[in-house]
N, C-alpha and C positions, 0 to 999 in steps of 0.2 A: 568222446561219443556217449559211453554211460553214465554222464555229468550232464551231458546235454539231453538226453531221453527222461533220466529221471526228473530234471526237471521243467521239462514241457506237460510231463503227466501232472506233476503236480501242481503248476500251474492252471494246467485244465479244468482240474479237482476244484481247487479254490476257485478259477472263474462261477464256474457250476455251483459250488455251495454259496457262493455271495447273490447269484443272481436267484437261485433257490431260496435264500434266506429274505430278499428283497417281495420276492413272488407271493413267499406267505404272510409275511409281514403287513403288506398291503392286501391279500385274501382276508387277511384275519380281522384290521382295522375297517375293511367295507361292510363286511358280516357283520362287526359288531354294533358299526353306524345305522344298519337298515334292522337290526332288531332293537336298540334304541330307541330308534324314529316309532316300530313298531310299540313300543313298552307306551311312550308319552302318546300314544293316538288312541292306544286302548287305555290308559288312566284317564284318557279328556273327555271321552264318552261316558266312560264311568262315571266321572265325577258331573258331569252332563245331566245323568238319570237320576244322581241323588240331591242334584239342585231340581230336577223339575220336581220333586219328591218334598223335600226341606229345606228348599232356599238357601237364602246367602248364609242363615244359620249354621249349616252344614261347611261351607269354605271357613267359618270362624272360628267352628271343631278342626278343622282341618292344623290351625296354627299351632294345637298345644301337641301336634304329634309331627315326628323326625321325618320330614319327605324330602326327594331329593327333586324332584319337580316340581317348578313354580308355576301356581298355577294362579291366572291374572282376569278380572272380571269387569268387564268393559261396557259404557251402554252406547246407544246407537250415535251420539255426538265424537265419540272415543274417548270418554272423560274415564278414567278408571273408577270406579266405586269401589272395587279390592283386589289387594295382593297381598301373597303370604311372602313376599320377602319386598318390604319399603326399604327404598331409597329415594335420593336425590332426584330420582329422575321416572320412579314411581307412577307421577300423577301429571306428568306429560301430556299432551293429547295425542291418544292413539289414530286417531282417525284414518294419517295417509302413511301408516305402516301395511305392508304389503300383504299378512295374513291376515290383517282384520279388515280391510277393504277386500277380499276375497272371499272371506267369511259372510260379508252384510250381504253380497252379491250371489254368490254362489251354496249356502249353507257351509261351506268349511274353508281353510285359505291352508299354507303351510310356507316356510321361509326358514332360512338359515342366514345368516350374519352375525358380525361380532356383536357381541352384547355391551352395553355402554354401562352394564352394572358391573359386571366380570370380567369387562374385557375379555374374554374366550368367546368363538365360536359356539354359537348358539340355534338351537333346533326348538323355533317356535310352531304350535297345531293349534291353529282356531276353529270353533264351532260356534253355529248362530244357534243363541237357546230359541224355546220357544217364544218367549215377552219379547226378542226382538234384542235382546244383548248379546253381546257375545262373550263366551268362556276359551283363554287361552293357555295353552298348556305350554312349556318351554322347559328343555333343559341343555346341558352345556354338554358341545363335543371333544373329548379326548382328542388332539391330535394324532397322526402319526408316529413322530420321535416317540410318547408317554410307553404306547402300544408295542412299539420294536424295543425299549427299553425293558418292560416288564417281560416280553418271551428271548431276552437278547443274554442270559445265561444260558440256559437252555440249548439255543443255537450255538453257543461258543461251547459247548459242552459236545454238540455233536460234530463240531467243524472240529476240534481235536482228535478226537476218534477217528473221524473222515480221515485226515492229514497224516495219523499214523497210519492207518488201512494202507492209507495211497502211496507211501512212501516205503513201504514192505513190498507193496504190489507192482507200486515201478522197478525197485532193484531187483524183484522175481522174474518181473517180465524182461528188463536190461537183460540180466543174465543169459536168461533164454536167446535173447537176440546175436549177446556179444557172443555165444558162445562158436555157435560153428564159424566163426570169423575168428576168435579163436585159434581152434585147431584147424585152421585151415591149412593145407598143404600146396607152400605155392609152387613147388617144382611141377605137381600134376594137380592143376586147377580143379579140370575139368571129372577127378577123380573121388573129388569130397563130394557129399551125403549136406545138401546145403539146402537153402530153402528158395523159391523160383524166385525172388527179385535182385539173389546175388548171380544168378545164372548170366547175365552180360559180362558184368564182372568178369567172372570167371573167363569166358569165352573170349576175353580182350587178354586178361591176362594168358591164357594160352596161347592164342594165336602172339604174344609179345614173347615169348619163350623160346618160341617154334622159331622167330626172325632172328632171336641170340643166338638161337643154335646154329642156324644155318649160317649168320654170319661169324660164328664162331667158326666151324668146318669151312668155311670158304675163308679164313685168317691161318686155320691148319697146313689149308693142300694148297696153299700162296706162300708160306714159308716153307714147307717142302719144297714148291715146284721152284724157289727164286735159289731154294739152297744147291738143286740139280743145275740150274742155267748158269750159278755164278761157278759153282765147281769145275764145268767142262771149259771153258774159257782159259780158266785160272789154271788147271792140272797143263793144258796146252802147251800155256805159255811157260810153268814152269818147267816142263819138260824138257821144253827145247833150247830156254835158257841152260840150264844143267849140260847138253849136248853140247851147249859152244864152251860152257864155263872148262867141261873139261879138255876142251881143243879137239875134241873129236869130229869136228866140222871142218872140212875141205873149203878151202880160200873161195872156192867156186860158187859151196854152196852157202856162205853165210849169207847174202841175198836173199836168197830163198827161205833161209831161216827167218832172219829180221823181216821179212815182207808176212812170215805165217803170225810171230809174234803181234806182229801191228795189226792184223787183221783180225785176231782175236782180242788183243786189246779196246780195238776199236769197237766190237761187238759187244765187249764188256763194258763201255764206255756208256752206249746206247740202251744196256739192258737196266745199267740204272737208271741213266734216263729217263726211258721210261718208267722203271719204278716210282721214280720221284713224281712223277706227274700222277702219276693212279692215284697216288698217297694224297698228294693236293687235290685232286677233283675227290676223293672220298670225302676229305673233310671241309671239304669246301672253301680250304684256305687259296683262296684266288686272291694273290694282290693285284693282280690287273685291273684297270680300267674297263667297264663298258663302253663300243664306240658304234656307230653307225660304218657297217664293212658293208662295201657293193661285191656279193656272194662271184658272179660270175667273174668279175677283174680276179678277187682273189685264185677263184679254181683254175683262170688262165695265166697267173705262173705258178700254180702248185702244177702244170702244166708241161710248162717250161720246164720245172726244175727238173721234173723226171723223164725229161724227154731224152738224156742220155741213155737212163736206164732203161726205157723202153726199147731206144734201138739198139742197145748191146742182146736182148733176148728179143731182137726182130716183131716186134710189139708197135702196131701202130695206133697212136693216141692223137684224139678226136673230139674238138670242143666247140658246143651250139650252145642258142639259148639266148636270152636277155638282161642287160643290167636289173641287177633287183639288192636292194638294202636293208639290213638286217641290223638289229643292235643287240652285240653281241660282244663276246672277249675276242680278238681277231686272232690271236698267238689261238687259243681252244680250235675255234675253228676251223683253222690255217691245219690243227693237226688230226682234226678228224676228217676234213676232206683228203688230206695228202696219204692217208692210209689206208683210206678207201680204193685211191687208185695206185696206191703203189702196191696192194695186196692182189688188184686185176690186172698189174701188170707180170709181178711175181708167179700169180699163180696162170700163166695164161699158156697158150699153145703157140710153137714158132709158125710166126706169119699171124699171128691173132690182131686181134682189135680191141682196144676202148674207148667205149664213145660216154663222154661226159656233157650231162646238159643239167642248166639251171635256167631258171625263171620261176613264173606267178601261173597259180594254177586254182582251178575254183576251190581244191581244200587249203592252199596257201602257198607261199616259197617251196620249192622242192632244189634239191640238188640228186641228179641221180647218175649213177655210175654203173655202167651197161660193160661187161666184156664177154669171152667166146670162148672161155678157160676152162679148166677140167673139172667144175659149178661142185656143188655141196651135196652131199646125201642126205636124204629127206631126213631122216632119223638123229641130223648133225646139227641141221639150222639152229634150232635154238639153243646149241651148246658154242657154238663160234664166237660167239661175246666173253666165253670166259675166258681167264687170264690161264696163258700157259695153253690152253686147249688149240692144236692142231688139225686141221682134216686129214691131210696130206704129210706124215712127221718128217718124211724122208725125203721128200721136197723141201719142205722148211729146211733144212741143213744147208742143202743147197742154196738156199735164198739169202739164208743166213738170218732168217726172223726171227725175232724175239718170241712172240705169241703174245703180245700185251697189245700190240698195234688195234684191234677189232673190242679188244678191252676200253682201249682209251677212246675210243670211238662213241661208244655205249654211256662211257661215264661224260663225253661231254655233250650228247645227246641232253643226260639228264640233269644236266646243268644249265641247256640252254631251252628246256622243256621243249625238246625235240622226239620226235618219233622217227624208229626206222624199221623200213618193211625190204623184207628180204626176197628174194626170188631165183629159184636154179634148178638146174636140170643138168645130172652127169652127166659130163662130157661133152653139154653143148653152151655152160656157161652161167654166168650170176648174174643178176639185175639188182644192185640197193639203189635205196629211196630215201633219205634224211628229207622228213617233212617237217619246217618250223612253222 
């Protein structure tokens, strides 16, 4: 990052000084074109006023002195009569060159073109004298390149100094930059002295602390709570193991023993069970298949299944609604409708009801599961999804619940980008609502 700032600044630097150095280079060469231009328009007058004065005499003085402007004397045919620099191409006929047909027309003409003596760029001013000839003044333009060459030390003289400056000035500025990034303290973001365009930053980084955290404390009080749930199972059963090993069980009661054994066994069977599933829907390792399941067939034998158990606690279960199709994992689904209603049946009053219906609704599929049970405390609902968390703990005993069932519910909600809305009222009952 301070490899990459320092050198944007001084790439900047150097754009700037090149286009700076281009900007005067060409300021400089037009300035000096237009007082050039200006230099040979006042020598052509001049030398204008000293032929109307001393004739051509005066141009013949003119040869034995060092001038840098040719000056060229034409009569009204364009035949040349004199010039102070003869060539080949001299005694021409001027006639349909552009400043001297300008000049016969207008009193003065003026033209730039390469010159066929110099080949260079050449800056002709003609004047009509009085007799009716005309007097031309020419001299030759410096290019560009000449001009950027003769001030192109100088420039390179400042572009180093510039390039140092700049390059002091960006690792001063870098620094400044890197710096509270730096010392940044990432356990408390939001507790550095920073400057406002790392302040999102920050505030992302916090809020991503605050989620380790919580899911760190919610990885705490889940191996706490799986170490209390596997412990009472397991102390049980070795209990009463121990009780037979040592024959202190009567012929009568080993039945009753073997039947306690098996039934905490099996509880313990179940409690990983569940475990295992939480563990897969956290990390999403679902090897299943997606399928297209018709939601109500499904809920009418998660139905069935538990219609034993509803009539052993005098529980009547109750199913409406319409075929509606979903694509989804069906084993997920299969287990979060079945513990929807096996938790209204568990928790329900003798002679109660559940009434399950599914269909299409204007916010979408719903599955909802209605009972008449001893319902949730206000102050509870949004704690029933967590794992381990009971309303009722002394009821669960009796039910023989795990406390993950409403857990695995939640996590396979969020897997199947399902929503669920809760509703209850003590002692008269619960209403959930799985909207996909």
């Amino acid at each position: 990052m301070r490899a990459k700032i320092q050198k944007s600044m001084l790439l900047v630097i150097c754009v700037t000084l090149l286009a700076t150095f281009l900007l005067l280079s060409t300021t400089f060469y037009v300035e000096t074109l237009n007082d050039m231009k200006a230099d040979v328009r006042q020598e052509a007058v001049y030398v204008q006023t000293a032929l109307d004065i001393s004739g051509v005499q005066y141009l013949e003085d003119m040869d034995k002195a060092q001038v840098s402007t040719r000056m060229t004397l034409i009569n009204k045919e364009g035949e040349v009569v004199y010039d102070s620099m003869k060539d080949e191409y001299t005694f021409e006929n001027h006639a349909e060159r552009e400043e001297i047909k300008s000049a016969l027309k207008k009193g003065t003409g003026e033209a730039t073109r390469t010159s066929k003596t110099v080949g260079k760029q050449t800056y002709y001013y003609a004047i009509r004298l009085e007799n009716g000839m005309v007097l031309r003044a020419s001299k030759t333009i410096d290019n560009l390149i000449p001009t950027i060459l003769r001030i192109f030390p100088y420039i390179i003289g400042i572009v180093v100094i510039m390039v140092m400056l700049a390059y002091f000035m960006a690792k001063w500025q870098t620094e400044r930059l890197i710096a509270p990034i730096n010392t940044l303290n990432p356990a408390n973001p939001l507790g550095n002295d920073v400057y406002e365009e790392l302040k999102p930053l920050l505030v992302s980084m916090d809020k991503q602390n605050r989620a380790k955290e919580d899911v760190e404390n919610m990885r705490r009080e889940f191996s706490a709570n799986v170490s209390h749930e596997l412990k009472t199972p397991l102390t049980s059963i070795s209990g009463y193991a121990e009780i037979m090993k040592s024959g202190l069980v009567k012929e009568a009661d080993m039945i009753s023993f073997s039947e306690r054994i098996y039934n905490e066994a099996s509880r313990l069977i179940t409690l990983i069970g569940d475990i295992i599933k939480l563990s897969k829907l956290d990390e999403e390792n679902i090897e299943l298949e997606k399928e297209w399941v018709d939601l109500y067939t499904l809920s009418r034998e998660i139905c069935s299944r538990l219609a034993l158990t509803a009539e052993k606690r005098n529980v009547q279960i109750e199913l409406a609604g319409e075929a509606v199709s979903y694509y989804g994992v069906r084993q997920i689904l299969d287990e979060m409708i079945h513990n929807i209603c096996e938790n209204a049946i568990k928790y329900n009053v003798d002679g109660g009801r559940v009434s399950v219906w599914v269909g299409n609704t204007l916010q979408g599929m719903k599955v909802i599961v209605e009972d008449t049970g001893i319902g949730i405390p206000e102050d509870q609902k949004e704690r029933i999804f967590e794992r381990f968390y009971r309303v009722d703990k002394s009821h669960s005993k009796e039910t023989g619940g795990t406390g993950l069932g409403l857990s695995i519910v939640k996590h396979g909600a969020i897997f199947h980008h399902a929503q669920i809305y809760v509703e209850s009222e003590v002692g008269k009952g619960t209403r959930m609502e799985v909207l996909f």
